[in-house]
Backbone as CSV, one residue per row, in Angstrom:
resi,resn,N_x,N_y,N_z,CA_x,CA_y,CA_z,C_x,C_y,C_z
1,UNK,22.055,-9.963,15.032,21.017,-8.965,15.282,21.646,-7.582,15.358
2,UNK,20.757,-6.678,14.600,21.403,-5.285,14.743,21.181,-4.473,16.059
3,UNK,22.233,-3.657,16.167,22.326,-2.837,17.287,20.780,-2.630,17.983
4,UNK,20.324,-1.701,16.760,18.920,-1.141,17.233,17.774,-1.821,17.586
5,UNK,17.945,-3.202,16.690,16.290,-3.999,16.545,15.608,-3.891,17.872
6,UNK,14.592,-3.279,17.621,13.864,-3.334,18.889,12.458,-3.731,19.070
7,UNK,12.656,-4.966,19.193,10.852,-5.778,18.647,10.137,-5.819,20.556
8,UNK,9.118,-5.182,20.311,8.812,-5.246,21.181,8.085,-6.614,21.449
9,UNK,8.010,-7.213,23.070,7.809,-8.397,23.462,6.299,-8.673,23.109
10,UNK,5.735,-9.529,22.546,4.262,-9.569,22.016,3.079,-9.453,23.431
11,UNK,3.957,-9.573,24.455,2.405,-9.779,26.105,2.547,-8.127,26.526
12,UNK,3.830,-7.212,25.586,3.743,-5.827,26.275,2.740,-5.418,25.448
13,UNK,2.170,-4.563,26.198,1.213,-3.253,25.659,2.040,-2.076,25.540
14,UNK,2.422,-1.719,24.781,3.248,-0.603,24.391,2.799,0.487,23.034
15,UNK,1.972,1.284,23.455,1.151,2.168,22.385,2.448,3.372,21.968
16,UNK,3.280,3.839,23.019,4.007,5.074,22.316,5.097,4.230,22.629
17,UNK,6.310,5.131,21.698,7.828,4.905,21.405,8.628,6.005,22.244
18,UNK,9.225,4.678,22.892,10.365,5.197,24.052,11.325,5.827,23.634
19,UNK,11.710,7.053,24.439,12.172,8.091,23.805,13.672,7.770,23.393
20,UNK,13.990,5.971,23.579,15.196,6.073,22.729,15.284,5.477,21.444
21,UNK,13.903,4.779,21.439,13.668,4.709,19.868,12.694,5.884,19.177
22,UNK,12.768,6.791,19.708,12.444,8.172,19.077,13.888,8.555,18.427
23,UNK,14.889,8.812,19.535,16.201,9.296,19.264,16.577,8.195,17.964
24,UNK,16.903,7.024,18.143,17.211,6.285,17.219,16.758,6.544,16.010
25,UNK,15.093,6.397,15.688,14.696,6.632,14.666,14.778,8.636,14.069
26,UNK,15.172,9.353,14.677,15.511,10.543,14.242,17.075,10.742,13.868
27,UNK,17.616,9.979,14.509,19.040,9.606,13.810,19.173,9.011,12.507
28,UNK,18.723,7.954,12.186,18.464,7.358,11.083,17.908,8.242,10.214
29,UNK,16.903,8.882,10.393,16.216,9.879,9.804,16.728,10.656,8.870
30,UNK,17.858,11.828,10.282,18.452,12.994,9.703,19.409,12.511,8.794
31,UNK,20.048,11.131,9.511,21.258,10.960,8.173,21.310,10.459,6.574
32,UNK,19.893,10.254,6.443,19.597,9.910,5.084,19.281,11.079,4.311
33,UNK,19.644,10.878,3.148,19.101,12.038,2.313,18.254,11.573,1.143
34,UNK,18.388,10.179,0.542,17.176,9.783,-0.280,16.349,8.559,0.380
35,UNK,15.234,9.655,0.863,14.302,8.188,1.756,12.985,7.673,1.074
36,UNK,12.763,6.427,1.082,12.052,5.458,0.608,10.984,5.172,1.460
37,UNK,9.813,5.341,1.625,8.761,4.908,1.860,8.112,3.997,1.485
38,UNK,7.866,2.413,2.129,6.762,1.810,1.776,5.155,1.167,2.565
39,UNK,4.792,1.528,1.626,3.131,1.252,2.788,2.612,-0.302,2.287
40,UNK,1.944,-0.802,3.534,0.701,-1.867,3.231,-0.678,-0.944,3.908
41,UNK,-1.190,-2.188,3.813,-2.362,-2.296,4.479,-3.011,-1.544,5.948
42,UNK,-1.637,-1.450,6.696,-1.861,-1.293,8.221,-1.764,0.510,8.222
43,UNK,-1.585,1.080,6.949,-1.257,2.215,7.241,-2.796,3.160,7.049
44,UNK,-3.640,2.125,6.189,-5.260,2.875,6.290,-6.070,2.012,6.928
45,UNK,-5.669,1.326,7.788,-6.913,0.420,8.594,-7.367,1.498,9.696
46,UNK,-6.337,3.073,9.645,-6.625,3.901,10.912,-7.327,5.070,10.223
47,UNK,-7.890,4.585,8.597,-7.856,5.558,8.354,-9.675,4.800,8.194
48,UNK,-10.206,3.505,8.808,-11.395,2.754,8.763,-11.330,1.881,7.614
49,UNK,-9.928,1.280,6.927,-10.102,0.864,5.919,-9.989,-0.788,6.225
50,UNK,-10.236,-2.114,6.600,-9.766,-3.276,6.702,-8.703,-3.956,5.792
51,UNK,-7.602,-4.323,6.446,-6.801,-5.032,5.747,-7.339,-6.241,4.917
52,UNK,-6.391,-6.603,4.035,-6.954,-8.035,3.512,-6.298,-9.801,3.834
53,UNK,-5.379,-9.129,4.639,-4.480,-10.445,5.194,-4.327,-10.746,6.977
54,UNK,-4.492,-9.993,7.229,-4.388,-9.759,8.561,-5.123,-10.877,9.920
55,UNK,-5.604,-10.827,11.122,-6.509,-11.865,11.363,-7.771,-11.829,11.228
56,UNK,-8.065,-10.261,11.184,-9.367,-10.639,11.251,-9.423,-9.666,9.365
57,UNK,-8.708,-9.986,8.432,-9.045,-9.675,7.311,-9.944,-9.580,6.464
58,UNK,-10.167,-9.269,5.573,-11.054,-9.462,4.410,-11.433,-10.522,3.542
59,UNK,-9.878,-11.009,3.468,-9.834,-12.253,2.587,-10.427,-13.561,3.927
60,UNK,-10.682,-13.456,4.910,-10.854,-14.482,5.604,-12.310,-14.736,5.579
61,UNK,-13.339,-13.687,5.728,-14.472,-13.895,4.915,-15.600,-13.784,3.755
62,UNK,-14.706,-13.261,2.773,-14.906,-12.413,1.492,-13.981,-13.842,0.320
63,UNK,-14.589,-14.410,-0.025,-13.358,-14.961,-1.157,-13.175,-14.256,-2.706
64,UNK,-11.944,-13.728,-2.852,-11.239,-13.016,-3.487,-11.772,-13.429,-4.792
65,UNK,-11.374,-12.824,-5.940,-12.045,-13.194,-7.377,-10.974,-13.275,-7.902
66,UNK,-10.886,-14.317,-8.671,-8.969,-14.480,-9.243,-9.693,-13.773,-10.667
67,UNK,-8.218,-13.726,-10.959,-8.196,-12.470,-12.470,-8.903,-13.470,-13.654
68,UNK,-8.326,-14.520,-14.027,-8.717,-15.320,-14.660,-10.287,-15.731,-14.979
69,UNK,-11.064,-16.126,-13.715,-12.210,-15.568,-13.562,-12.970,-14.842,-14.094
70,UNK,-12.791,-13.253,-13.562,-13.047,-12.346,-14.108,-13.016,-12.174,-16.178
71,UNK,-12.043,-12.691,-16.253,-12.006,-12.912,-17.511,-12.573,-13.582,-18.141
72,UNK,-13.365,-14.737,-17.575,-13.602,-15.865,-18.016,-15.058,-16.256,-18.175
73,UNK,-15.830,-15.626,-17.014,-16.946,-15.446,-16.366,-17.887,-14.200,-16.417
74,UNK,-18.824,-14.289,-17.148,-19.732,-12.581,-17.041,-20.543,-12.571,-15.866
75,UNK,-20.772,-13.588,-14.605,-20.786,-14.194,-13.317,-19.976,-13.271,-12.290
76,UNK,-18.899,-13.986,-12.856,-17.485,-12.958,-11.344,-17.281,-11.642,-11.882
77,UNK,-17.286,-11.258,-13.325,-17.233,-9.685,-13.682,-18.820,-8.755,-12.740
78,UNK,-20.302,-9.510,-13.017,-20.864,-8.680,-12.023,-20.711,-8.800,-10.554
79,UNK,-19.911,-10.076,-10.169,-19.829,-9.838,-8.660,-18.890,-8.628,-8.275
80,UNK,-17.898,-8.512,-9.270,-17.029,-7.815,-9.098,-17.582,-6.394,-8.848
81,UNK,-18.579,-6.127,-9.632,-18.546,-4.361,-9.527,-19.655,-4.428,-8.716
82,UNK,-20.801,-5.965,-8.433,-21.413,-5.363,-7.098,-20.783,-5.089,-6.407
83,UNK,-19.765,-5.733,-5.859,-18.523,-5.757,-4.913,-18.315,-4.290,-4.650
84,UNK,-18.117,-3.470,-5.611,-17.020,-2.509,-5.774,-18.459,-1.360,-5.649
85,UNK,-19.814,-1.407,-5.967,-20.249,-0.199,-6.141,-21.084,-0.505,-4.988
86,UNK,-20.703,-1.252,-3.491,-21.372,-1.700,-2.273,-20.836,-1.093,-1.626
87,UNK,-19.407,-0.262,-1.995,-18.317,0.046,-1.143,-18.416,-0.908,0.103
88,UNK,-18.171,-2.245,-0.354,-17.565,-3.219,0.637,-15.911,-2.888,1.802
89,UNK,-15.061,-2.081,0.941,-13.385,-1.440,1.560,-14.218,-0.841,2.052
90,UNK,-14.584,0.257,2.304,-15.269,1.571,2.800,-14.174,2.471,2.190
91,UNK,-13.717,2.206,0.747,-12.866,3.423,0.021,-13.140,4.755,0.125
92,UNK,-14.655,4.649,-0.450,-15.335,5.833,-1.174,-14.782,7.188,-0.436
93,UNK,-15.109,6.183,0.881,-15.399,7.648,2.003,-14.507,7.580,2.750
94,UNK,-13.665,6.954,2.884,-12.218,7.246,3.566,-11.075,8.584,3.392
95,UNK,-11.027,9.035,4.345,-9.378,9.827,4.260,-8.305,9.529,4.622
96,UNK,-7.227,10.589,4.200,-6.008,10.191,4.920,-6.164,10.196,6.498
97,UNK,-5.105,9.528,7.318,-5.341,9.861,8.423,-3.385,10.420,9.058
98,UNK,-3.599,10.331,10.552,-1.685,11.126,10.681,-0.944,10.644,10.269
99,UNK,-0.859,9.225,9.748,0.037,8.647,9.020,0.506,9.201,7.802
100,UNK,-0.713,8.660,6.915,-0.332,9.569,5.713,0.121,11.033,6.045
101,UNK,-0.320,11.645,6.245,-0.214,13.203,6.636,1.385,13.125,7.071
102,UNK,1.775,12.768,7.375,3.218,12.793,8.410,4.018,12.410,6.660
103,UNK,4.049,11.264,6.003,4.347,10.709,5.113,4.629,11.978,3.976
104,UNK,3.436,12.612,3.936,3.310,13.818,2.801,4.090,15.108,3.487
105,UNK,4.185,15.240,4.757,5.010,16.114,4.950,6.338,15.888,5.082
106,UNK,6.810,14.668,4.990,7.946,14.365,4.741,8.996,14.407,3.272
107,UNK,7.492,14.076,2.787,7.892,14.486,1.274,7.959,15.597,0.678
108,UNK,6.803,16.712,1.190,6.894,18.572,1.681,8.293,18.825,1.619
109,UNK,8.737,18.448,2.799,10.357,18.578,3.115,11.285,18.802,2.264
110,UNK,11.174,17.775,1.338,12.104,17.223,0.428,12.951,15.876,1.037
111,UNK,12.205,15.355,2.197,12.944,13.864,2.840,12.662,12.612,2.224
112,UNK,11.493,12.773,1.860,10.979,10.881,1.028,11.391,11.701,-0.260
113,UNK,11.905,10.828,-0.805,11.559,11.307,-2.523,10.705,9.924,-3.232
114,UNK,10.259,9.494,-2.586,9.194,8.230,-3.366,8.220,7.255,-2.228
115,UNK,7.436,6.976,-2.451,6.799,6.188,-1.835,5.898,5.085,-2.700
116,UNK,6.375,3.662,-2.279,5.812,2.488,-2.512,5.046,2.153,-1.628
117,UNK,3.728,1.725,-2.863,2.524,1.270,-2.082,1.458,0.365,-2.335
118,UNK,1.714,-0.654,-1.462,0.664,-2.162,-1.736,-0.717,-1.650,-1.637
119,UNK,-1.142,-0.345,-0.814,-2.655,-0.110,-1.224,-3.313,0.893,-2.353
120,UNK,-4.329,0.735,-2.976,-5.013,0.750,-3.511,-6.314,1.916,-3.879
121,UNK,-5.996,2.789,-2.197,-7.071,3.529,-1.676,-6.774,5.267,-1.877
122,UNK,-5.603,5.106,-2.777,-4.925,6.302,-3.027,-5.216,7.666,-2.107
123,UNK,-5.175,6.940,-0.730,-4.736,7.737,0.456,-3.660,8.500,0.393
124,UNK,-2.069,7.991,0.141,-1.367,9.213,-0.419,-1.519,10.061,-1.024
125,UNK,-1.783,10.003,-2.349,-2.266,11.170,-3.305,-3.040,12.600,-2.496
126,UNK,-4.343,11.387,-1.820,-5.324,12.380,-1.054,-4.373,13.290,-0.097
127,UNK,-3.731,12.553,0.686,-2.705,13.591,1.448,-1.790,14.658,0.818
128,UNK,-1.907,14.211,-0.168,-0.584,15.892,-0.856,0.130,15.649,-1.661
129,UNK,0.524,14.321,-1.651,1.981,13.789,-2.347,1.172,13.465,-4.141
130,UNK,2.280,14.117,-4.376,1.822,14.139,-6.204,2.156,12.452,-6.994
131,UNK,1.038,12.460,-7.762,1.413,11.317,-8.646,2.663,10.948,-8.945
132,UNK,3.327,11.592,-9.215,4.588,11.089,-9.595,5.648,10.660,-8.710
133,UNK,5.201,10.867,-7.213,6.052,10.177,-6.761,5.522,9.387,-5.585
134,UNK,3.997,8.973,-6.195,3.401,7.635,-5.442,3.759,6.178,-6.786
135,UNK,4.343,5.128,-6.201,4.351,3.762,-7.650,3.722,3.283,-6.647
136,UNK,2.562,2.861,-7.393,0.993,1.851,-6.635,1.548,0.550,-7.372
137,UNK,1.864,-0.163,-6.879,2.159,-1.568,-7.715,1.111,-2.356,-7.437
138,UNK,0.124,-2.532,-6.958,-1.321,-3.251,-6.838,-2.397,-2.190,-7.621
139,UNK,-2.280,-0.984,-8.241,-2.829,-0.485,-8.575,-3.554,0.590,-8.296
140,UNK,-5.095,0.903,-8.494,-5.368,2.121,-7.951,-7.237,2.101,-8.015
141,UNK,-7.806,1.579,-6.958,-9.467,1.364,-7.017,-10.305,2.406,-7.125
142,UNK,-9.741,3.425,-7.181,-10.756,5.044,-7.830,-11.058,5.231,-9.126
143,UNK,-11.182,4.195,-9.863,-11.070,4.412,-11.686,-10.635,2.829,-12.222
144,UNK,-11.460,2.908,-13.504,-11.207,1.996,-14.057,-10.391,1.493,-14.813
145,UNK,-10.093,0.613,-15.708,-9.354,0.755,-16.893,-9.525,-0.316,-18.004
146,UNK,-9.406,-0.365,-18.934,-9.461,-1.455,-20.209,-8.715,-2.538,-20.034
147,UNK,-8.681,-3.855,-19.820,-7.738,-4.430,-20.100,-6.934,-4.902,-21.188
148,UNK,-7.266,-4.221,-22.411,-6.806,-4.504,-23.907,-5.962,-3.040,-24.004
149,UNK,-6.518,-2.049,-23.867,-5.855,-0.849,-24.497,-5.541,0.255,-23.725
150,UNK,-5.766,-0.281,-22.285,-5.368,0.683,-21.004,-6.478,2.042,-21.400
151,UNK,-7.449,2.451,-22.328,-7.623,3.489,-21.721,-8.593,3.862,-20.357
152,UNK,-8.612,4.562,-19.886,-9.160,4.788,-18.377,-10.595,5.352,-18.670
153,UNK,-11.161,4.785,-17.205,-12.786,5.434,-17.363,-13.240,5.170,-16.031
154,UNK,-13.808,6.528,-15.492,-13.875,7.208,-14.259,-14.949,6.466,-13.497
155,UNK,-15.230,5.966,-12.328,-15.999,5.029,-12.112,-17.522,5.560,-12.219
156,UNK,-18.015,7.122,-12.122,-19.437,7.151,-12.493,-19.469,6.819,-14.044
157,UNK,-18.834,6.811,-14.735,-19.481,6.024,-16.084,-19.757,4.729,-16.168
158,UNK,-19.105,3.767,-14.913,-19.344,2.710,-15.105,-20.265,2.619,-14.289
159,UNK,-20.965,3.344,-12.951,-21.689,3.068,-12.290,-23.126,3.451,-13.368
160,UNK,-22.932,3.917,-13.956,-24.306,4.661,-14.780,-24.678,3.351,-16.070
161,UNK,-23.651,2.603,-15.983,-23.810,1.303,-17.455,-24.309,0.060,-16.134
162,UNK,-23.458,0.072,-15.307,-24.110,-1.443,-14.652,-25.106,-1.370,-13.184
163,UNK,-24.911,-0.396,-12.516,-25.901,-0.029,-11.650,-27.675,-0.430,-12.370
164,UNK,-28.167,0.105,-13.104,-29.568,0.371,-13.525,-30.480,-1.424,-13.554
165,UNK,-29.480,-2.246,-14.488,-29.594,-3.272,-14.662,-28.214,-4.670,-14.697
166,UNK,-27.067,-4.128,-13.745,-26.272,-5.068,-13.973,-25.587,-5.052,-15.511
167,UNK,-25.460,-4.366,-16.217,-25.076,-4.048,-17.599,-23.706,-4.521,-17.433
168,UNK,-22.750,-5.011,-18.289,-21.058,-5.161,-17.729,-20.916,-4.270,-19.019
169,UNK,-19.746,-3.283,-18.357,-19.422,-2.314,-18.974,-18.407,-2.949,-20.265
170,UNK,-18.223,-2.477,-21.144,-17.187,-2.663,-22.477,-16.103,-1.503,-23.038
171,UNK,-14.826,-1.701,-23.339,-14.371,-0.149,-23.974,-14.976,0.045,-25.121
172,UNK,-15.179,1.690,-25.216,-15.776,1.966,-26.177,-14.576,2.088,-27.402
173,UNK,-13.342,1.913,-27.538,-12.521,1.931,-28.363,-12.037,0.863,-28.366
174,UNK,-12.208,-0.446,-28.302,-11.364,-1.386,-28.142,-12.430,-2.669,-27.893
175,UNK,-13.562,-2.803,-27.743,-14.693,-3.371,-27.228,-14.322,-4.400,-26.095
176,UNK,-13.048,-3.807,-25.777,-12.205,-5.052,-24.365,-12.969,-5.311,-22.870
177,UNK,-12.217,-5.405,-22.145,-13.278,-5.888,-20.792,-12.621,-4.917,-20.143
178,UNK,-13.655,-3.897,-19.140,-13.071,-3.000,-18.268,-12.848,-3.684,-17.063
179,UNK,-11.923,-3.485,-16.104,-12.088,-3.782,-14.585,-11.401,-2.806,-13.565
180,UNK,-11.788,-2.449,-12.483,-11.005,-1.470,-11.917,-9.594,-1.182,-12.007
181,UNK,-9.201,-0.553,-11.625,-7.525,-0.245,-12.215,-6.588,-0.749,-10.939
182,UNK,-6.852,-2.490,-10.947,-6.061,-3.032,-9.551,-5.977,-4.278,-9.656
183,UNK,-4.770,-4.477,-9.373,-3.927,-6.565,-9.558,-4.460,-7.033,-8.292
184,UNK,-5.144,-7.842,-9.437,-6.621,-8.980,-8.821,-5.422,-10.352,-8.583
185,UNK,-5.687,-11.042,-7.733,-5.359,-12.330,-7.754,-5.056,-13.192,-9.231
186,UNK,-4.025,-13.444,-9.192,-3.459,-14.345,-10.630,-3.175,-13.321,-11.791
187,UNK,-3.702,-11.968,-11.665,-2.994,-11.333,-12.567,-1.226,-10.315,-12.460
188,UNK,-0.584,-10.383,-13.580,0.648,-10.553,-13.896,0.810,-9.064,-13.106
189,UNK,2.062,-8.507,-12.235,2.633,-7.847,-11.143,2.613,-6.691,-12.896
190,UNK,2.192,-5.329,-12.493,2.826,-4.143,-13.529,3.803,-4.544,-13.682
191,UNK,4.591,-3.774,-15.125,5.758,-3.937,-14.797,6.560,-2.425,-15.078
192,UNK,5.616,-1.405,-15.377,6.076,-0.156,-14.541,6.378,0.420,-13.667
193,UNK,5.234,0.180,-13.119,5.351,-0.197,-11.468,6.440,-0.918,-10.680
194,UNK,6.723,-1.692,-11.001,7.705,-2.456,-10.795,8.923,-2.359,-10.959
195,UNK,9.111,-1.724,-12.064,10.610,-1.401,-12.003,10.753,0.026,-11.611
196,UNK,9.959,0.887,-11.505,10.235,1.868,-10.275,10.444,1.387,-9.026
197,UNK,9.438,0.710,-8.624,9.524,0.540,-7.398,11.201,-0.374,-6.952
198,UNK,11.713,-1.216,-7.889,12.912,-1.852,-7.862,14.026,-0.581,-7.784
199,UNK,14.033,0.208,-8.904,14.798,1.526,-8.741,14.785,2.459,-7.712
200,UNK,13.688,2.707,-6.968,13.582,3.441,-6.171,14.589,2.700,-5.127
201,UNK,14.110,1.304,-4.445,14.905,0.364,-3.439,16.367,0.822,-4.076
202,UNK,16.960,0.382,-5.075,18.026,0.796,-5.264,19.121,1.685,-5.279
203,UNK,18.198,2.796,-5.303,18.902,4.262,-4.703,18.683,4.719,-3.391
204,UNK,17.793,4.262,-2.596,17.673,4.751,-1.246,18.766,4.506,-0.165
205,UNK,19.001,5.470,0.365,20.056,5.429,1.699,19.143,4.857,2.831
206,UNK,17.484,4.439,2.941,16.939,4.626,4.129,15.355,4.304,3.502
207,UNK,15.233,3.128,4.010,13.347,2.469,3.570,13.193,2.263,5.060
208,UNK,11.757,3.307,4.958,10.708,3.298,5.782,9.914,2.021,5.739
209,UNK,9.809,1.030,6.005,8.509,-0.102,5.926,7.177,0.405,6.749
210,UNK,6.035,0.667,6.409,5.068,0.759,6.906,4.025,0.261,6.822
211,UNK,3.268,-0.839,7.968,2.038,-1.394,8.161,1.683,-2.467,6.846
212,UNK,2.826,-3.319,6.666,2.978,-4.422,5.622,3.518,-5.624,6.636
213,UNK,2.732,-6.603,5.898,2.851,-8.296,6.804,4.317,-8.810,5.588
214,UNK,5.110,-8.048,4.918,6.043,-8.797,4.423,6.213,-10.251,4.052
215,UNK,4.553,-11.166,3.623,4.399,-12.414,3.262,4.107,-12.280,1.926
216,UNK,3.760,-11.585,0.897,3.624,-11.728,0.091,5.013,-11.288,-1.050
217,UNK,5.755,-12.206,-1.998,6.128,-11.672,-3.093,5.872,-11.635,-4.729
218,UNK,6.423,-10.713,-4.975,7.789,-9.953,-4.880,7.699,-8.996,-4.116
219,UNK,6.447,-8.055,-3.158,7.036,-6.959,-3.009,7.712,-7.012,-1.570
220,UNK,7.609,-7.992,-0.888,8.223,-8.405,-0.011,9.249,-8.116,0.369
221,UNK,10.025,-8.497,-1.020,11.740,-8.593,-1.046,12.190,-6.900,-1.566
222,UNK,11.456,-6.027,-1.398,11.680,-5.188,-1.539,12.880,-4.162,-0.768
223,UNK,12.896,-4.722,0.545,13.534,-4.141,1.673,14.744,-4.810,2.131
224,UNK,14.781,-6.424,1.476,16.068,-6.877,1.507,16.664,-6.464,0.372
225,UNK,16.240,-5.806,-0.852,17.022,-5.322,-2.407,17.412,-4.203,-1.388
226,UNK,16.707,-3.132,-0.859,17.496,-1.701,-0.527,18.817,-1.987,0.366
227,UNK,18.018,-3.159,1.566,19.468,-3.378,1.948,20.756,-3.912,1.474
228,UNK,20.585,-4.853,0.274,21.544,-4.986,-0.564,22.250,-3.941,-1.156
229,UNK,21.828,-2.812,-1.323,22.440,-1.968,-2.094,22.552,-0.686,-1.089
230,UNK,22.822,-1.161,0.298,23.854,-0.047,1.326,22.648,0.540,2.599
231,UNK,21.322,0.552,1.834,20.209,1.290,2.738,19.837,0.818,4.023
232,UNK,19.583,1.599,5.117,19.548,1.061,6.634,17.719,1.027,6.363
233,UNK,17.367,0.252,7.211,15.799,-0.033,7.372,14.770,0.422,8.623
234,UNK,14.012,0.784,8.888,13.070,1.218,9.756,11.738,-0.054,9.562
235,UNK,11.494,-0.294,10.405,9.826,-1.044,10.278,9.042,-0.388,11.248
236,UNK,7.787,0.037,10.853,6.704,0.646,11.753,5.335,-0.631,11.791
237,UNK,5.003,-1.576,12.344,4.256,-2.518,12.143,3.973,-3.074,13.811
238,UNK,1.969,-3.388,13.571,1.817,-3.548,14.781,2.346,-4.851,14.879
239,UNK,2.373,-5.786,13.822,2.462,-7.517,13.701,3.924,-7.173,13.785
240,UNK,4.099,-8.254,14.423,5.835,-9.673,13.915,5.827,-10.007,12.101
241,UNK,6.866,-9.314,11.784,6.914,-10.142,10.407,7.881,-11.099,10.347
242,UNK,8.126,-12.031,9.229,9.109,-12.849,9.238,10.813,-12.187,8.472
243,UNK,10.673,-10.837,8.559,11.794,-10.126,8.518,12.008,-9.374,9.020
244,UNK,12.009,-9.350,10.347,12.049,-8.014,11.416,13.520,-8.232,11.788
245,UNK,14.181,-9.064,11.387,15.683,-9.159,12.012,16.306,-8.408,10.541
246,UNK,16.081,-7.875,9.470,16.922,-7.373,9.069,16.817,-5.520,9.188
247,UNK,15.764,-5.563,9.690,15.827,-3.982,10.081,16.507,-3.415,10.974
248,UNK,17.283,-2.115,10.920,17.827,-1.324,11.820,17.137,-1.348,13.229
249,UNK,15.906,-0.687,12.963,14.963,-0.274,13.975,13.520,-1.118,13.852
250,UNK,12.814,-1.827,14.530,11.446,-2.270,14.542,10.516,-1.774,15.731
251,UNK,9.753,-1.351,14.835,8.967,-0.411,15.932,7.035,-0.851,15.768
252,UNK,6.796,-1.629,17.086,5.740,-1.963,16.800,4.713,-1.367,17.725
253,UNK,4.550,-0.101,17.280,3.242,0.627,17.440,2.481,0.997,16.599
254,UNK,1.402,2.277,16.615,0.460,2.370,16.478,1.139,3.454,15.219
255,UNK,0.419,3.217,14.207,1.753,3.931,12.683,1.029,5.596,12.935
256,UNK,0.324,6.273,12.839,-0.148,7.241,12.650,0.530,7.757,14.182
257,UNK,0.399,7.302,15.182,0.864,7.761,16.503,2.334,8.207,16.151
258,UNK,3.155,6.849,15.846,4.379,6.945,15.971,5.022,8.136,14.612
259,UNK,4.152,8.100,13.740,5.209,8.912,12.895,4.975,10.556,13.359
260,UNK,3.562,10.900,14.247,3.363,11.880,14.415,4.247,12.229,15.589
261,UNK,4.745,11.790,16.433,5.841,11.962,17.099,6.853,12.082,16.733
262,UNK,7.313,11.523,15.549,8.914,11.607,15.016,8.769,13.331,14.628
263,UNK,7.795,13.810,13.945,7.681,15.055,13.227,7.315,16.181,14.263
């Protein structure tokens, strides 16, 4: 076990970070110079968004639509965009909240130079941080896209084809099947995405983990690749994951609280 790990005991109630895992985590901090950010789920549930794994998740009473499906079925393609034009996430209308905000001013700085991210709700972006140095490897639910020829199409065009009568939208260049621009169950991991996000782990002196249950891979193993290749680790997560022993520091509070204190 490392010096720092500091998991707090699951019967404490512990909302703020003791001012020596403040010090700790500002140590770690200052001494990195290329820092890595990665987000789940837990980092917009403060922002009103529900996780999808969690206990009281999404997926626990919502059953998910595998990709295949969707493909397969003109059935699960309209459940899909009732789904999506019910604002079931509560996307639409969500903002960033101090988390993000803290995140984007870190990147302001010039301290993150990238951030990886399992959600979907392109809450970063909204906070400040430019496209190019958000890699969404689950994708991005504000817009659509082709699945034959990638080109993109903004979701009021699709709300204006299937809203009226359930219509399922088609590309108009490609006559392919549109679906939001996000890896559905059973479909194949980007692999743009992906190998940024692998490169990024690879050059970092210092990955942030934020508000991710670390059960799902590949992106899982994301934080044991950085540490393979020299980088010290931070976890900000209210849950126990099943890799909290390889982090420097584990810090299980409240993510928007705690990073607004570090700053």
């Amino acid at each position: 076990m490392k010096l720092w790990h500091l998991i707090e005991n699951s019967q404490t109630s512990a909302n703020q970070m003791k001012p020596v895992e403040l010090a700790q985590f500002k140590q770690l901090l200052d001494s990195a110079s290329k820092v890595v950010v990665f987000t789940g789920a837990g980092i917009s549930t403060e922002s009103g968004i529900p996780d999808f794994r969690g206990p009281n998740g999404v997926w626990k009473s919502l059953q998910p639509i595998d990709f295949n499906d969707f493909v397969a079925s003109e059935d699960a393609r309209r459940l899909s965009w009732r789904r999506k034009f019910s604002n079931e996430y509560r996307l639409d209308s969500a903002k960033p909240n101090s988390g993000h905000i803290a995140i984007s001013t870190l990147v302001e700085m010039g301290k993150v130079f990238s951030v990886i991210t399992q959600n979907v709700d392109g809450l970063h972006q909204k906070s400040g941080i430019p496209d190019t140095q958000v890699i969404e490897i689950h994708g991005n639910a504000n817009y659509a896209s082709c699945l034959d020829c990638d080109k993109r199409f903004e979701l009021i065009t699709i709300a204006e084809i299937f809203l009226p009568d359930e219509s399922l939208p088609y590309c108009d260049v490609c006559d392919g099947l549109i679906k939001t621009a996000t890896i559905s169950f059973g479909q194949p991991m980007p692999i743009g995405p992906m190998m940024a996000a692998e490169a990024a782990c690879e050059n970092t002196d210092l990955m942030i983990v934020i508000g991710t249950s670390l059960l799902v891979y590949p992106a899982a193993g994301f934080p044991q690749l950085a540490l393979n290749n020299g980088a010290n680790l931070i976890m900000i997560n209210n849950e126990v994951t099943p890799l909290d022993g390889i982090f420097d520091l584990v810090l299980h509070h409240p993510i928007g609280a705690t990073l607004s204190a570090l700053l």
